[in-house]
Backbone as CSV, one residue per row, in Angstrom:
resi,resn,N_x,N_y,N_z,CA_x,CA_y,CA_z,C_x,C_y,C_z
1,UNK,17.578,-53.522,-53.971,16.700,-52.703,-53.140,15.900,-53.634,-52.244
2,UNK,15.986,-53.370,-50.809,14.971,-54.018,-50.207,13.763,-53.455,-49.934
3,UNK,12.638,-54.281,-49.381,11.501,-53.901,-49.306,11.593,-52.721,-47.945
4,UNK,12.382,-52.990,-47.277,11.906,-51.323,-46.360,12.261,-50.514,-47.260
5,UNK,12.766,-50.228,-47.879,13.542,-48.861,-48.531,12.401,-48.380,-49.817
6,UNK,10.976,-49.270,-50.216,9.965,-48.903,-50.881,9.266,-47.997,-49.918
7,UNK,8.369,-47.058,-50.633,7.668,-46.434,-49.866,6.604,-46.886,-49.512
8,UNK,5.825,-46.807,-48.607,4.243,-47.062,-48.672,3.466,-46.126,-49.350
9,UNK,2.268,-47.254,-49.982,1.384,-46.582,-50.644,0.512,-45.433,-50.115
10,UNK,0.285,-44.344,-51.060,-0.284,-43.158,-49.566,-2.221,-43.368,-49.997
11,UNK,-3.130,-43.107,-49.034,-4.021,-43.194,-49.175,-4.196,-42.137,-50.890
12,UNK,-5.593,-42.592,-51.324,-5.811,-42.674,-52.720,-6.237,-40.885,-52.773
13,UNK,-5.407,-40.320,-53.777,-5.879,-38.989,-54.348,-7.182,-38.770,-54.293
14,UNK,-8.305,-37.987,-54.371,-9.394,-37.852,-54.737,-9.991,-36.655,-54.051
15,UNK,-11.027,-36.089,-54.472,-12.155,-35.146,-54.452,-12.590,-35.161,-53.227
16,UNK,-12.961,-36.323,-52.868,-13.764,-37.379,-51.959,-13.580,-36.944,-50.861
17,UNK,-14.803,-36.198,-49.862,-14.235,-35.547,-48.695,-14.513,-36.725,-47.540
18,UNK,-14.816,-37.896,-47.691,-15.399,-38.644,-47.102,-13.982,-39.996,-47.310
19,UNK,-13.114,-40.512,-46.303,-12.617,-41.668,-46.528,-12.775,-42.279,-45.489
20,UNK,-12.913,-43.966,-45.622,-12.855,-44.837,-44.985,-12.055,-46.137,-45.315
21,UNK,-11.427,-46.174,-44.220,-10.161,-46.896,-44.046,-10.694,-48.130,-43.211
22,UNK,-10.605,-49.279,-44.199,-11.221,-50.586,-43.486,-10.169,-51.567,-43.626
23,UNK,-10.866,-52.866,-43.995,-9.911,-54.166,-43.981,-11.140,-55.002,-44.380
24,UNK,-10.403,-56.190,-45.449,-11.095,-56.548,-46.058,-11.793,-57.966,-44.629
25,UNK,-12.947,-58.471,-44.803,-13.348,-59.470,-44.224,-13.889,-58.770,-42.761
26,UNK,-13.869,-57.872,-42.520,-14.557,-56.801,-41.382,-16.110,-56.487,-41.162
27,UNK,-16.537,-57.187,-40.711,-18.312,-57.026,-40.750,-18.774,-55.486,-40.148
28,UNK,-17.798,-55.354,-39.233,-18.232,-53.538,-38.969,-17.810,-52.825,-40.228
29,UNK,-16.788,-53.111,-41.435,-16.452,-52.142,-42.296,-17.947,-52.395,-43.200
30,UNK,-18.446,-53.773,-43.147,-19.700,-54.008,-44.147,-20.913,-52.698,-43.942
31,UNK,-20.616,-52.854,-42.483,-22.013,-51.997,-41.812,-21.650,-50.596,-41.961
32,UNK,-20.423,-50.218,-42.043,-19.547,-49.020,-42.310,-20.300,-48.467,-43.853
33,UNK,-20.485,-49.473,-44.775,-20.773,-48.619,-45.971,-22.150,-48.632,-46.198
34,UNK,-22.692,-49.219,-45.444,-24.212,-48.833,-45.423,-24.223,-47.334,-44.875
35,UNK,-24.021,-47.185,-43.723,-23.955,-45.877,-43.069,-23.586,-44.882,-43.871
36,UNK,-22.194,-45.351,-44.863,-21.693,-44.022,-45.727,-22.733,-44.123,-46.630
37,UNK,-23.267,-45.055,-47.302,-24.081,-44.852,-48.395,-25.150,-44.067,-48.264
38,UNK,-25.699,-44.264,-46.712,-26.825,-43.306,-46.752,-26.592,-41.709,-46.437
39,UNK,-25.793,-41.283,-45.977,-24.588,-39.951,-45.636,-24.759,-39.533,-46.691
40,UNK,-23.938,-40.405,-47.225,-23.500,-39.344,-48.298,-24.597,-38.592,-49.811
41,UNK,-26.046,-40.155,-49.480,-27.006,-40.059,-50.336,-27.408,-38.586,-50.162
42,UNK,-27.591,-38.371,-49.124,-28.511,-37.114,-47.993,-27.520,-35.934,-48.287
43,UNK,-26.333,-36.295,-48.221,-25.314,-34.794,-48.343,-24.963,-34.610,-49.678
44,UNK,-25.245,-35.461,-50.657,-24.653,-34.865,-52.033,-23.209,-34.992,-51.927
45,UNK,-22.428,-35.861,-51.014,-21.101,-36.390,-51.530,-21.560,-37.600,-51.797
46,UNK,-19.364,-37.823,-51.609,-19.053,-39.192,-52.281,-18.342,-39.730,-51.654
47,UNK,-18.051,-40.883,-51.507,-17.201,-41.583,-50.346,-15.873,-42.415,-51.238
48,UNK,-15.031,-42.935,-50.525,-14.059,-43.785,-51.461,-13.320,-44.305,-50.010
49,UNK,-12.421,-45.224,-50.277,-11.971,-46.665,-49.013,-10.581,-46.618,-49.899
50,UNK,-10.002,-47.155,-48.644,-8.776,-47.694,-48.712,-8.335,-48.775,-47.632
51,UNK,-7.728,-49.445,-48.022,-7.488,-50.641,-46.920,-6.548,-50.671,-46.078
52,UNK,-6.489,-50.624,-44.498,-5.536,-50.387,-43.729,-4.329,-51.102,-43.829
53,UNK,-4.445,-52.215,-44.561,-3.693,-53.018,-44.724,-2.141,-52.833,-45.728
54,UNK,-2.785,-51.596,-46.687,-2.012,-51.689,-47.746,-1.136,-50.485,-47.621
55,UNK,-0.967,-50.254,-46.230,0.387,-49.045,-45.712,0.511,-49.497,-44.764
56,UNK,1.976,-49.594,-44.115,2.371,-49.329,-42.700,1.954,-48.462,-41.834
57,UNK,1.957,-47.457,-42.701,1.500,-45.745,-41.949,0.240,-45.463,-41.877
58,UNK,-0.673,-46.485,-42.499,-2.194,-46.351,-42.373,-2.718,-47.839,-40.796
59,UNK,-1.601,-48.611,-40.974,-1.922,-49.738,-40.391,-1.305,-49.426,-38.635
60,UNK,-0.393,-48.501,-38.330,0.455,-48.257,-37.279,-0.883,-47.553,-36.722
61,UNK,-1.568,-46.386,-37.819,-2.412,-45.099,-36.950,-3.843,-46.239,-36.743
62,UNK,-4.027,-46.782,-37.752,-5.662,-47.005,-37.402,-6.141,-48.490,-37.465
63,UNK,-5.046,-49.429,-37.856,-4.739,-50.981,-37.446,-5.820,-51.513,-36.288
64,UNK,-5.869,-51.310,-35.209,-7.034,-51.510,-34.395,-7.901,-50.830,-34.144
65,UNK,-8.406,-49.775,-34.959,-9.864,-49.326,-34.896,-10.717,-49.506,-36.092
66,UNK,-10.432,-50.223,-37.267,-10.861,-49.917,-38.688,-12.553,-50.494,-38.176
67,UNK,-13.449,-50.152,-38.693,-13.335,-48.974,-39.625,-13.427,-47.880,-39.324
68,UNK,-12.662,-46.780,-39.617,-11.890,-45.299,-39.174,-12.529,-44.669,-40.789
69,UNK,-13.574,-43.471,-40.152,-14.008,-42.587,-41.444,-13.353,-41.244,-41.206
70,UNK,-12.628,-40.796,-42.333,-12.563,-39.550,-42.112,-12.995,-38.493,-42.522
71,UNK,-13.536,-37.260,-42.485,-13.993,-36.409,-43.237,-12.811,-35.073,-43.271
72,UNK,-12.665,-35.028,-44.663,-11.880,-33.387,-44.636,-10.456,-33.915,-44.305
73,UNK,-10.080,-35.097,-43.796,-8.970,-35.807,-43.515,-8.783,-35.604,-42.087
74,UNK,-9.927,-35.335,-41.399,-9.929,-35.654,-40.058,-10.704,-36.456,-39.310
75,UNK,-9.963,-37.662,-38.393,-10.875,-38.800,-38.007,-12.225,-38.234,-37.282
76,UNK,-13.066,-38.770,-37.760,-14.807,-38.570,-37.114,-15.343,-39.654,-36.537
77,UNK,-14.711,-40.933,-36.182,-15.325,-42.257,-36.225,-14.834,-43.554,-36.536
78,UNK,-15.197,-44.437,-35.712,-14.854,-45.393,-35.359,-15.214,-46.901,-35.251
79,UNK,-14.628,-48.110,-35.564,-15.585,-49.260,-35.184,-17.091,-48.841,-35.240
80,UNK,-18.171,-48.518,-35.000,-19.557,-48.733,-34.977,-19.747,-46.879,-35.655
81,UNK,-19.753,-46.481,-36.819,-20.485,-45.567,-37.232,-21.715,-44.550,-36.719
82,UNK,-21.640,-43.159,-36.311,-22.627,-42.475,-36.325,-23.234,-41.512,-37.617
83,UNK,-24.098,-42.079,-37.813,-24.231,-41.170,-39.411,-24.767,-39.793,-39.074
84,UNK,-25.051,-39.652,-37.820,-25.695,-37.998,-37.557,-24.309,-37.240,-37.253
85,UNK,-23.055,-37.561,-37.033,-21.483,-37.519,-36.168,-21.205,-36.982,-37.958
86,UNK,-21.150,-38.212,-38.600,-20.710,-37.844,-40.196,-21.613,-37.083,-40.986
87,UNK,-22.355,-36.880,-41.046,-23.110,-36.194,-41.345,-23.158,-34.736,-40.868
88,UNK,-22.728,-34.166,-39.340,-22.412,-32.582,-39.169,-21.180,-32.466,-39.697
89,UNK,-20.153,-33.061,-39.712,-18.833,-33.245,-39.766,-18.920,-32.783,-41.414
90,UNK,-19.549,-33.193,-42.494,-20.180,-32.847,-43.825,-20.664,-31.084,-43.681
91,UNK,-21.343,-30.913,-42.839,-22.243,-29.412,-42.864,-21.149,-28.866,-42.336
92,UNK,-19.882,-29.023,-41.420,-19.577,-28.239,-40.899,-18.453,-27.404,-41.878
């Protein structure tokens, strides 16, 4: 079996209406979880990450914008975080 013929890993199961898709060594993903931390403090969720790195199919869509948050599994955001953006995106 070769390695194309594995699948890629799919972003991580969870509850979690909140994902963010970073890369490790990313100083905007650093500043990324400050922003979620306080979001999500205020909204009564929960957040969870995955690394763009560790799919093709995560790295093709969002490879040059990480960090990419999504809510509900729809992108809200980009490189530099709005927590008032994630935060309606939560109420809505």
């Amino acid at each position: 079996m070769d390695e194309s013929s594995i699948p890629a890993p799919a972003p991580p199961a969870t509850d979690a209406r909140v994902l963010l898709v970073e890369r490790r060594g990313c100083h905007l993903c650093e500043d990324a979880h400050r922003v979620l931390d306080a979001v999500t403090a205020t909204s009564g969720q929960r957040w969870v990450s995955v690394d763009v790195d560790s799919s093709d199919e995560l790295l093709a869509e969002y490879g040059e914008l990480v960090p990419v948050v999504l809510v509900d599994g729809v992108p809200r955001g980009h490189w530099r975080l709005d927590a008032a953006a994630v935060l309606a995106a939560l109420r809505a």
